[in-house]
C-alpha positions in Angstrom: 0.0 0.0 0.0 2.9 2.2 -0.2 3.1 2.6 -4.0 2.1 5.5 -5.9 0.7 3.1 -8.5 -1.8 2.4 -6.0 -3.6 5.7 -6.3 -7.6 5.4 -6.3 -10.5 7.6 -8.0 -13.7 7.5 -6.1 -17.2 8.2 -7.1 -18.9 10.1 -3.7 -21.9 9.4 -4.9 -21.2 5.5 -4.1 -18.5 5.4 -1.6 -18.9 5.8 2.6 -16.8 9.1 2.9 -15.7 10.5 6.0 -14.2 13.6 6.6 -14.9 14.8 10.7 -16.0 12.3 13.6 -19.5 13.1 13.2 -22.4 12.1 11.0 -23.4 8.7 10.5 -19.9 7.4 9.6 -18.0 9.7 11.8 -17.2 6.9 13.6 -14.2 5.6 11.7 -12.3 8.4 11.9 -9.4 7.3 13.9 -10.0 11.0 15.8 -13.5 9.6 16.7 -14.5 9.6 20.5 -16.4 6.4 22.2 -14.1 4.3 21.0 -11.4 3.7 24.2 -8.5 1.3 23.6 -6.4 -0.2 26.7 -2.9 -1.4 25.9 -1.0 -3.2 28.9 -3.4 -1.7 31.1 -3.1 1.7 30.3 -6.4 3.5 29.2 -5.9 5.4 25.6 -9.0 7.6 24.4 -8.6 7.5 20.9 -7.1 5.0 17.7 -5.1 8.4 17.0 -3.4 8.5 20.1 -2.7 4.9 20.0 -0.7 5.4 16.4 1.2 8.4 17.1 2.6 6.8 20.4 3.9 3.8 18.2 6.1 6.4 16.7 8.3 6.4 20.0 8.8 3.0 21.1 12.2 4.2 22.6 10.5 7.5 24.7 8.2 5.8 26.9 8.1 9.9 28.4 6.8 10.6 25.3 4.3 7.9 24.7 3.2 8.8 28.0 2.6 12.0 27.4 0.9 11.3 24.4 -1.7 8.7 25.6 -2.6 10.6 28.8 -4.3 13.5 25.8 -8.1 12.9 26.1 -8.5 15.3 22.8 -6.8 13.2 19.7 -5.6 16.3 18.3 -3.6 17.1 21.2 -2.6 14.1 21.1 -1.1 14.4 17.6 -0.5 17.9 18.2 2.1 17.0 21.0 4.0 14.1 19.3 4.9 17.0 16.0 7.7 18.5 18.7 9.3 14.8 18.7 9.1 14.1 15.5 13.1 13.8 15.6 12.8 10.6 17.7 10.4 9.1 15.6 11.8 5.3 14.6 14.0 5.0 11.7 11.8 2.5 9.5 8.4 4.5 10.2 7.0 4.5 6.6 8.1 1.2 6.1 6.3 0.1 9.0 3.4 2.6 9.7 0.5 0.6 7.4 1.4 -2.7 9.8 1.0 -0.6 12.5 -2.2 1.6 11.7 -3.9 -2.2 10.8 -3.4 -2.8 14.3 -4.8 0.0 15.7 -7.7 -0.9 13.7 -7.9 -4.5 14.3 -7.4 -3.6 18.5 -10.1 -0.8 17.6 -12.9 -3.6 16.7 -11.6 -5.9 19.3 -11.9 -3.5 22.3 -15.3 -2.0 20.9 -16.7 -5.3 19.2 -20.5 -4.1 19.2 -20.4 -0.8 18.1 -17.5 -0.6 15.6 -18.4 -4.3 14.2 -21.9 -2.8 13.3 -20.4 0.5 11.9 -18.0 -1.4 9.4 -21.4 -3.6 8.4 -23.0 -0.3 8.0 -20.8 0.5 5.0 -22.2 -2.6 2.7 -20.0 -3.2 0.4 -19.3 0.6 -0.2 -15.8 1.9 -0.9 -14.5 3.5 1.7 -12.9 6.7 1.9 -11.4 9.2 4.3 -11.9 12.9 2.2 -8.8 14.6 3.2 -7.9 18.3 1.3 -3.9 17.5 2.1 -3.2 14.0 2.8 -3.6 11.9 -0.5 -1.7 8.7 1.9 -4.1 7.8 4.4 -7.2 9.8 2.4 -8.3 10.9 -0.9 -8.8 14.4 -2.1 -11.9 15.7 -3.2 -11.8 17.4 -7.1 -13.8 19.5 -8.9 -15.7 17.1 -11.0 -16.9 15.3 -7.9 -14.4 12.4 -7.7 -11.9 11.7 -4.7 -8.6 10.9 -5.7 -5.9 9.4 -2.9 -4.2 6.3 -2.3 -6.8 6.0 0.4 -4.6 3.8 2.8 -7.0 4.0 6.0 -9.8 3.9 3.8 -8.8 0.7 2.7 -7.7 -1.0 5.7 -11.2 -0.6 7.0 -12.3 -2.1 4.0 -9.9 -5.2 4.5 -11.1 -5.3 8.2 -14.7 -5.4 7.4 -14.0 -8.1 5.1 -12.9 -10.4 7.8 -15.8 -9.8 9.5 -17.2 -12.3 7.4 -18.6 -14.8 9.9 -16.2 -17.4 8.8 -13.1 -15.1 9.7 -14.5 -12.8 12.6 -13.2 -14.9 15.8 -9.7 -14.1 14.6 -10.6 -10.4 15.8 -11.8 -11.2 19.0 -7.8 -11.4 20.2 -5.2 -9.5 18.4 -1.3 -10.1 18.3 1.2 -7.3 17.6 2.3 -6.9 14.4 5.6 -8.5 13.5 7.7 -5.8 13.6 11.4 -4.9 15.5 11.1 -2.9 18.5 7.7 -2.8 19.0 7.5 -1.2 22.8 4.6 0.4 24.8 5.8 2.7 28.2 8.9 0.2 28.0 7.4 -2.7 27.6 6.7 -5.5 24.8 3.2 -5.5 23.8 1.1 -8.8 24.8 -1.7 -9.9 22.1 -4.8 -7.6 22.9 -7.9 -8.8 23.6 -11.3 -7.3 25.2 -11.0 -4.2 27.7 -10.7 -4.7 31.2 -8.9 -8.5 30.2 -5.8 -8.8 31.5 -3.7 -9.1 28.0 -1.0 -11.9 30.1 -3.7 -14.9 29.3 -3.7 -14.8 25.3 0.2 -15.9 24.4 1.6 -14.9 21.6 2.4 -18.6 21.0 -1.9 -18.8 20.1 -0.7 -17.1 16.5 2.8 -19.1 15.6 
């Protein structure tokens, strides 16, 4: 998904596009509220918060400081001044990582973002975005949106394995398979439900 080849044009008129956390789709905005995550039991507000924290694996300050944000633009807001200590292989890494976010999205908020994603049908997908043609697509004059769409599709790919053949392999998710993949100082444990204590699911469950 990193290609430029990959670029998308979308019709609005038959896509789900969402640009802000409200309206009826609001809800997969990664800023959207109601959505609360819990990583080795520390509470995180929002998917956004979650993702820019992965940038620091080695400044547990700094995750810190960015998960304690309850407003996800703060939250983004504050990581831009460390930008500098962001991990070396961040774009080679930072689709593996936002699918995760996703995945531990549905799995800590099973009801209500399961029946958001079923919501879409089979719609395209599309975050409108007037900057970022990477994780959105940007809206043109003849009505089209034209991006690479990366989020946009990643929910796509997740609501495709909520087929019910699939879906139990999103009840519990491992951490993606990446080097140096830290949280406050510590590995990451596969994530399941809220309030579970992550220890009991073993990494050795996924090989």
């Amino acid at each position: 998904m990193a290609s430029d080849a990959q670029t998308r044009v979308y019709d609005r008129h038959e896509a789900v596009v969402f640009r802000v956390t409200t309206g009826e789709f609001g809800g997969l905005s990664n800023m959207a509220a109601n959505f609360p995550l819990e990583i080795n039991c520390t509470q995180i507000a929002t998917v956004e918060a979650l993702y820019q924290a992965c940038r620091f694996p080695d400044r547990p300050d700094v995750q810190a400081l960015i998960v304690g944000q309850l407003s996800p633009m703060t939250a983004k807001m504050k990581s831009k001044r460390f930008r500098k200590s962001t991990r070396d292989d961040w774009h080679k890494v930072r689709v593996k990582i936002m699918r995760w976010c996703l995945r531990v999205k549905l799995a800590q908020n099973w009801s209500s973002f399961s029946a958001l994603l079923r919501k879409t049908g089979a719609r395209p997908i599309v975050e409108e975005s007037r900057r970022d043609v990477f994780w959105g697509a940007k809206p043109q004059e003849n009505g089209t949106l034209v991006g690479m769409n990366v989020l946009g599709r990643l929910l796509m790919e997740l609501r495709q394995d909520l087929q019910p053949e699939t879906k139990d392999a999103l009840r519990v998710i491992a951490p993606p398979k990446i080097p140096n993949f830290l949280f406050l100082g510590k590995g990451i444990d596969a994530v399941g439900p809220r309030g579970t204590e992550s220890a009991q699911f073993q990494p050795s469950m996924f090989g």
